[in-house]
C-alpha positions in Angstrom: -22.9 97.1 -19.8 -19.5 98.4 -20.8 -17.6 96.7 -17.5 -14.0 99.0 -18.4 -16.4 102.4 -18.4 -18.1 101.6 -15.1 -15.5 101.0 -13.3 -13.7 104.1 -14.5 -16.7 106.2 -12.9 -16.3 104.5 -10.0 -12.3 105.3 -9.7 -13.4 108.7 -10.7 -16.1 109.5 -8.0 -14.0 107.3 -5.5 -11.4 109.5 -6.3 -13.3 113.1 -6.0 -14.3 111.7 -2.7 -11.3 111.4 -1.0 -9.3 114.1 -2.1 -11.8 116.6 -1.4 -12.6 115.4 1.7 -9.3 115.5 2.5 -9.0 118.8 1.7 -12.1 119.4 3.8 -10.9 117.6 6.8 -7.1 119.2 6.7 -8.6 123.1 6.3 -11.1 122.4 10.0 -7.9 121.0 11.9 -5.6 123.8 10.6 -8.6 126.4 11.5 -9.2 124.6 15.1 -5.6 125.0 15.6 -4.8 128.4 14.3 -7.8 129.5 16.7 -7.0 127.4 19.4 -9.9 124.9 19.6 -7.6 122.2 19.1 -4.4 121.1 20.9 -3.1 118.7 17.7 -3.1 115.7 20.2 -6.9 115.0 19.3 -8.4 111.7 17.8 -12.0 112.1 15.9 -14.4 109.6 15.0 -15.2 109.9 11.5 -18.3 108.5 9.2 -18.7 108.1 5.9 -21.5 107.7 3.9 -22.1 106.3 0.6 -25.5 106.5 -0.9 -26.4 105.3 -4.7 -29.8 106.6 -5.9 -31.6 104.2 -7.8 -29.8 100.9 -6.1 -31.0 101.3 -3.0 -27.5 101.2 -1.8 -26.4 103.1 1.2 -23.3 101.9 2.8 -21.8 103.3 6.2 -17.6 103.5 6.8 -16.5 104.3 10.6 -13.1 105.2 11.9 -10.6 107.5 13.6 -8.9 110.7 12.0 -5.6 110.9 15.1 -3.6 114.3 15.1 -1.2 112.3 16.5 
């Protein structure tokens, strides 16, 4: 196993993960609040799921995205 190229691919996916999700969370606040669903003083419990075919690894991360 070549240790330096495995844990790149980790980085990388890690990495894919949390800026587009980012994206994906900022884009549904700024719609809720351009259409008035939201008030920006909102807090929203978040999960996030990690699942690795083949290991039989699925891993569960909880916590709170605040507006403010």
């Amino acid at each position: 196993m070549n240790d330096e190229a495995f844990n790149h691919s980790i980085r990388k996916l890690l990495k894919n993960v949390g800026i587009n999700s980012q994206q994906a969370i900022e884009q549904a606040v700024q719609k809720g609040l351009a259409e008035g669903r939201l008030n920006g003083d909102e807090s929203f419990p978040a999960t996030v799921k990690v699942t690795v075919a083949g290991l039989d690894l699925e891993l569960d991360f909880q916590g709170d995205i605040s507006l403010e």
